[in-house]
Z-matrix of the N, CA and C atoms (Angstrom, degrees):
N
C 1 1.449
C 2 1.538 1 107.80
N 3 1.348 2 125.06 1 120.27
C 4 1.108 3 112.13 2 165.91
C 5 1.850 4 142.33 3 -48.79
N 6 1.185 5 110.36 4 -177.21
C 7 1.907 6 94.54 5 -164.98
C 8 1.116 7 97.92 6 -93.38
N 9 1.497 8 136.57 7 -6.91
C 10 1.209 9 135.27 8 -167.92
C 11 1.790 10 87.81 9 -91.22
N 12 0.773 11 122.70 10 -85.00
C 13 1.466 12 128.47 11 -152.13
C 14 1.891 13 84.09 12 -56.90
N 15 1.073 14 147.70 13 -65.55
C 16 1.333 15 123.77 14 177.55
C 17 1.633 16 142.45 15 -42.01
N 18 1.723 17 101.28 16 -21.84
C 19 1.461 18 109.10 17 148.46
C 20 1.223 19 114.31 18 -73.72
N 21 1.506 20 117.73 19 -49.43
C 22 1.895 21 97.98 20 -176.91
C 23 1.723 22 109.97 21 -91.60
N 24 1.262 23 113.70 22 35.07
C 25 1.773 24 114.56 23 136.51
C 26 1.512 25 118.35 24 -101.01
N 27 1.312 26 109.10 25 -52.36
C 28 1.522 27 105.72 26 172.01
C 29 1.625 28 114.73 27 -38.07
N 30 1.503 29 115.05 28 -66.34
C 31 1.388 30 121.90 29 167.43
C 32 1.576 31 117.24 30 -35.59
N 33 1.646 32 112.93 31 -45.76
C 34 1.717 33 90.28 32 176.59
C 35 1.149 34 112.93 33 -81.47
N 36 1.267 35 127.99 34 4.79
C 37 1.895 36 118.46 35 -179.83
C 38 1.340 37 92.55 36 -112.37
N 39 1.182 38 143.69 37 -4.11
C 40 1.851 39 134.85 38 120.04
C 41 1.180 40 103.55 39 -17.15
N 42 1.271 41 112.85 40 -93.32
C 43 1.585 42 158.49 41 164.34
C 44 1.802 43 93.67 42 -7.69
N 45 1.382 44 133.70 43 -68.70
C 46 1.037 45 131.61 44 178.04
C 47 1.162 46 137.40 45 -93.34
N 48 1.605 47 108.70 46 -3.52
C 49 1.660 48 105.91 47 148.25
C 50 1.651 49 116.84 48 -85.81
N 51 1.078 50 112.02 49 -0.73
C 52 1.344 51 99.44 50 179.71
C 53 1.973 52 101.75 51 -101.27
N 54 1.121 53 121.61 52 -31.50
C 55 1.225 54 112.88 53 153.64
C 56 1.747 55 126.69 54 -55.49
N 57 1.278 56 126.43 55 -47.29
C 58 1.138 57 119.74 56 153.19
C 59 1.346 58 123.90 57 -48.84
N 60 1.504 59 128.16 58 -36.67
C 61 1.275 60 114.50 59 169.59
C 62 1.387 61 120.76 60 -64.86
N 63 1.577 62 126.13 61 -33.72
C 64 1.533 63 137.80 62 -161.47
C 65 1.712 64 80.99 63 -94.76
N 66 1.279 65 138.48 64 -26.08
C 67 1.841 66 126.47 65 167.06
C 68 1.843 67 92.58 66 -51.18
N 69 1.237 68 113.45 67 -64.76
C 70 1.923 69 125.40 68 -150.55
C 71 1.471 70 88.95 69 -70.67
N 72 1.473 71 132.07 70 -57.47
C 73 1.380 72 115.39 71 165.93
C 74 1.256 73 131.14 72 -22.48
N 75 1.517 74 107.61 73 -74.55
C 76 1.705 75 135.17 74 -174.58
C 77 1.665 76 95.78 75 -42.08
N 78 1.405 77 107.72 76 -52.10
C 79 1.680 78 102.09 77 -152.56
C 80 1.621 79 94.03 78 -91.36
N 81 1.470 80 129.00 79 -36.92
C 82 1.539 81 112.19 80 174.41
C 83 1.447 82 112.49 81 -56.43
N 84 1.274 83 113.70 82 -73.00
C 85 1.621 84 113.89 83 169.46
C 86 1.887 85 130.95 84 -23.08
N 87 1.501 86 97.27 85 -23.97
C 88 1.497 87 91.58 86 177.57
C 89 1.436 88 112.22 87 67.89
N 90 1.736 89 96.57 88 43.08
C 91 2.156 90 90.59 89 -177.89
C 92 1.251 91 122.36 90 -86.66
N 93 1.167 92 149.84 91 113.41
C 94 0.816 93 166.06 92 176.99
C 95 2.356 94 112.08 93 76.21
N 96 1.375 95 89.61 94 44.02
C 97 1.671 96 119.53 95 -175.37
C 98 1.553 97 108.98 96 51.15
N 99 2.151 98 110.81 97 25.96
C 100 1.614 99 101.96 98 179.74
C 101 1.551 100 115.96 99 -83.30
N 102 1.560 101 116.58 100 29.43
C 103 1.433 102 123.16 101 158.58
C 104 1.383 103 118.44 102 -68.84
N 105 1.413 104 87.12 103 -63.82
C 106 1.695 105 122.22 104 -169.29
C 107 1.969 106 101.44 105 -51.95
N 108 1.785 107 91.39 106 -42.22
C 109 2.026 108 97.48 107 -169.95
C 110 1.162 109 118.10 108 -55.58
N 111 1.687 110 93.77 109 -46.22
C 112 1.534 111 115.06 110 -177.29
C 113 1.641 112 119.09 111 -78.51
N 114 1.455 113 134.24 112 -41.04
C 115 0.975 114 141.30 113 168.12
C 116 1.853 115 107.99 114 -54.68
N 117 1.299 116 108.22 115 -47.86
C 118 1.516 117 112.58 116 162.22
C 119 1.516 118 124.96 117 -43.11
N 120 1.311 119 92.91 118 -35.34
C 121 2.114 120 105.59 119 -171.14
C 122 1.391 121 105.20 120 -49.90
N 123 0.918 122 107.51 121 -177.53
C 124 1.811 123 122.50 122 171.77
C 125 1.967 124 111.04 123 -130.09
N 126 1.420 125 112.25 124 -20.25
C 127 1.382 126 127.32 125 122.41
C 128 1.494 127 132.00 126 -74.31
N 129 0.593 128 131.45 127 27.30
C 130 1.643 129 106.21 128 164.28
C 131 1.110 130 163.28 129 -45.08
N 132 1.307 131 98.95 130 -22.97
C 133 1.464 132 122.48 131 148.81
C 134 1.376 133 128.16 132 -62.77
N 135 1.174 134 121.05 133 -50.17
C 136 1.476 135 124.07 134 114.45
C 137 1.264 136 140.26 135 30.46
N 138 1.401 137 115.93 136 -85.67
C 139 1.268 138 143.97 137 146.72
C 140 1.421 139 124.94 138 -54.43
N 141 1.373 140 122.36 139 -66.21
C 142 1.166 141 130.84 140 143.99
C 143 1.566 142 125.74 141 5.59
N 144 1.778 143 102.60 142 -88.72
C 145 1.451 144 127.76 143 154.83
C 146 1.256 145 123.11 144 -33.97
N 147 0.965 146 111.89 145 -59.07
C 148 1.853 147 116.61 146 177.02
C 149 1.669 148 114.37 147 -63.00
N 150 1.407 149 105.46 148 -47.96
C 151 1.356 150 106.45 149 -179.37
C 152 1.547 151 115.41 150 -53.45
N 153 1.546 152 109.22 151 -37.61
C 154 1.668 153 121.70 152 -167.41
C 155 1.070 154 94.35 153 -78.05
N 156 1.342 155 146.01 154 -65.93
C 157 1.344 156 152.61 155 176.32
C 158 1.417 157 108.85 156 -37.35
N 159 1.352 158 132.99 157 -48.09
C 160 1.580 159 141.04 158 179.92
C 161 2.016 160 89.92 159 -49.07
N 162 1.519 161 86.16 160 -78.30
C 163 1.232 162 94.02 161 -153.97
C 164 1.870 163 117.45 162 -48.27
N 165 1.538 164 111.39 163 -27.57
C 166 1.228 165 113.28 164 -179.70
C 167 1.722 166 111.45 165 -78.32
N 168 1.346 167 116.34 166 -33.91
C 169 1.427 168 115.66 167 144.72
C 170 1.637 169 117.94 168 -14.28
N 171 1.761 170 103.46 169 -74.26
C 172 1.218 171 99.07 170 -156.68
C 173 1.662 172 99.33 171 -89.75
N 174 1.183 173 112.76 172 -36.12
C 175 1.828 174 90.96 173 -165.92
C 176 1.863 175 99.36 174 -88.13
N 177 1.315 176 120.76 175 11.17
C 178 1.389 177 113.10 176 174.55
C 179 2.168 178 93.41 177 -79.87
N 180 1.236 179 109.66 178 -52.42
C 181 1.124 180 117.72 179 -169.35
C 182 1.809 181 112.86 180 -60.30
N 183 1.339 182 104.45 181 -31.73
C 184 1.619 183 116.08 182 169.49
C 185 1.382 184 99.38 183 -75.13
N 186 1.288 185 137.94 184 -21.03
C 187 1.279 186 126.38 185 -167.11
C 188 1.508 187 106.96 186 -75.45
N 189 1.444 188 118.76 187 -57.39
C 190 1.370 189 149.37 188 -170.58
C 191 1.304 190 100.51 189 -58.26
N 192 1.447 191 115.73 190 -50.21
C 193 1.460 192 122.26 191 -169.71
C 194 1.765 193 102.35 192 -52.93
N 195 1.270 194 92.60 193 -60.76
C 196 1.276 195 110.57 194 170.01
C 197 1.628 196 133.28 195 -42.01
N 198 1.280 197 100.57 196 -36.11
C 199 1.837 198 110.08 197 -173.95
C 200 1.532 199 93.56 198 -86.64
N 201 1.619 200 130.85 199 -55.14
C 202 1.507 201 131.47 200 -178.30
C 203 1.478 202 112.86 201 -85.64
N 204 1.323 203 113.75 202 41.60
C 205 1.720 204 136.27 203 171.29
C 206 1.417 205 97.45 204 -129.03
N 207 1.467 206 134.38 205 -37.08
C 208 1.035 207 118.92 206 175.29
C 209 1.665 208 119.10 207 -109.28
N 210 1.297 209 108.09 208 24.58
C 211 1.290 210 101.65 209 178.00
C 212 1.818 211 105.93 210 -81.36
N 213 1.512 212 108.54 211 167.57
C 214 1.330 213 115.93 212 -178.15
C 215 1.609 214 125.83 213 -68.84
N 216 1.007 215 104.25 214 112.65
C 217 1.605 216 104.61 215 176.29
C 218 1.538 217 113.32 216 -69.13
N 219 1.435 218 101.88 217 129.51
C 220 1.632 219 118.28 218 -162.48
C 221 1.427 220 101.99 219 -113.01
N 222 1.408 221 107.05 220 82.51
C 223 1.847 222 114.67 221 160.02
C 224 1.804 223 131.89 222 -9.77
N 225 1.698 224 103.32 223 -38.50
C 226 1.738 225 103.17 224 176.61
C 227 1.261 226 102.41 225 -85.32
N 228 1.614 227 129.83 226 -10.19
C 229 1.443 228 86.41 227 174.36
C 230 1.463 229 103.37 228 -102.63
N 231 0.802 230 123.35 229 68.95
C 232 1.743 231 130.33 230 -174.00
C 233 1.402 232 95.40 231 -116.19
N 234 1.437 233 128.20 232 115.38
C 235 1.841 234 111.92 233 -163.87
C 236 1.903 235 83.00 234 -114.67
N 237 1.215 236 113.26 235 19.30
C 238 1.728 237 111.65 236 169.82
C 239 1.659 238 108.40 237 60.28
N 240 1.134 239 131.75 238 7.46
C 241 1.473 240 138.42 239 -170.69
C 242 1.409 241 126.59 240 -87.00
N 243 1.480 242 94.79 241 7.20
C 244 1.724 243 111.74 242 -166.32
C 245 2.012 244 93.08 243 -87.01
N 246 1.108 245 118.23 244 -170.83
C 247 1.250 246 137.21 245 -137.96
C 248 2.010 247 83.21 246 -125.12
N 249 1.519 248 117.71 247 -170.90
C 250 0.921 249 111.11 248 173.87
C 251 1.644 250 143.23 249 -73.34
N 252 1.505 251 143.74 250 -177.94
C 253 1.384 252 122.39 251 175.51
C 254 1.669 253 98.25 252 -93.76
N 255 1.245 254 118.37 253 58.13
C 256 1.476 255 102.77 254 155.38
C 257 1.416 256 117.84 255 -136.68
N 258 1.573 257 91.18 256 136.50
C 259 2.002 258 90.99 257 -179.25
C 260 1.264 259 115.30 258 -52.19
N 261 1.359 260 91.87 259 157.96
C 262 1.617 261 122.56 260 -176.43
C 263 1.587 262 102.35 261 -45.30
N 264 2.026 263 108.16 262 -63.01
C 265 1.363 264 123.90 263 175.78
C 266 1.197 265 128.88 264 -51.01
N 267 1.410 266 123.65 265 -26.26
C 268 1.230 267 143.60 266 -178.05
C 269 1.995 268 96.13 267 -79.32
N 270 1.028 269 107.04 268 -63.40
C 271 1.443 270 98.14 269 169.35
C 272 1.496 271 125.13 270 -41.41
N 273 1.723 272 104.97 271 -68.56
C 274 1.137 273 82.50 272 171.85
C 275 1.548 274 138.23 273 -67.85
N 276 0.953 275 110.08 274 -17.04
C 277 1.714 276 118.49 275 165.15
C 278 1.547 277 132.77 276 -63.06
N 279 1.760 278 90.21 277 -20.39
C 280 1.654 279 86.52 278 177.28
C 281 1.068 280 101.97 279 95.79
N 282 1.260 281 144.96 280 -30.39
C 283 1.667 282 146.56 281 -133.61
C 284 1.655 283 100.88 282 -78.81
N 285 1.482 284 129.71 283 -39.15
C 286 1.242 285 153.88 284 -172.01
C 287 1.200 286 84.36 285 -58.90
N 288 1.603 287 134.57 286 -74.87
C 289 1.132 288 105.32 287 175.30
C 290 1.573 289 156.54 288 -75.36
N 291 1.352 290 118.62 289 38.90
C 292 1.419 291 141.76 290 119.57
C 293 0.839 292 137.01 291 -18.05
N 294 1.320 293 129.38 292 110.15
C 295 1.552 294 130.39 293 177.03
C 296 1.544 295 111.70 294 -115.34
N 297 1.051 296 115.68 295 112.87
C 298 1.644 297 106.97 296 174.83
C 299 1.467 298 97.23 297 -70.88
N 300 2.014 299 106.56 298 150.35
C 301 1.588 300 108.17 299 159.70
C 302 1.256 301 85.99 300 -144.88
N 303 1.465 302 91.71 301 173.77
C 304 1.502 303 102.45 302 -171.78
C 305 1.880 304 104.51 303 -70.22
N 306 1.029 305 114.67 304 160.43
C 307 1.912 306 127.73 305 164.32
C 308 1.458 307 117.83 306 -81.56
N 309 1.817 308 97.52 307 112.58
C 310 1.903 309 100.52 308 -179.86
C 311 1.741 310 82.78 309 -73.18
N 312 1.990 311 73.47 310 145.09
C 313 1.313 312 84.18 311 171.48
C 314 1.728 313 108.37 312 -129.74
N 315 1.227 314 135.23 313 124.75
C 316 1.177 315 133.17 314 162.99
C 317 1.266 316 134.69 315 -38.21
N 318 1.237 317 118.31 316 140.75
C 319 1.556 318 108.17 317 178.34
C 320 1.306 319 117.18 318 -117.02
């Protein structure tokens, strides 16, 4: 298996024990009474399932985002072919063209 796809599996079972933990949180704690909703259901499992699955969805995908956001940026593959260093916003804003100078100051 390559190393890429084995960091972003490790990262989603990051990603999904920590959603399973914030599932066992959510439902011991009684947050917002979805113990009581779900224990009430006639599905619950159901509920259960979906909720764990939601949540590993999203914080597996925050996880990853997260691990290949901080990986190391590697200078050779930089082939220099990109466009200039000014933001997009800065363009459209005009801001680029700004010049700081120094402030006359009176005496």
């Amino acid at each position: 298996m390559p190393k890429l796809l084995k960091f972003l599996a490790f990262h989603a079972g990051v990603g999904f024990a920590l959603a399973l933990a914030s599932v066992l949180i959510i439902l011991g704690l009684d947050i917002a009474h979805l113990h009581a909703l779900i224990m009430g259901s006639e599905i619950k499992w159901i509920a259960i399932f979906s909720l764990v699955v939601l949540m590993t969805i999203t914080l597996a995908s925050i996880q990853m985002g997260i691990a290949v956001m901080r990986l190391p940026y590697q200078p050779e593959d930089d082939d220099r072919h990109g466009g200039t260093k000014v933001a997009v916003i800065d363009v459209l804003l005009r801001t680029h063209l700004l010049r700081f100078a120094p402030a006359k100051v009176r005496k």
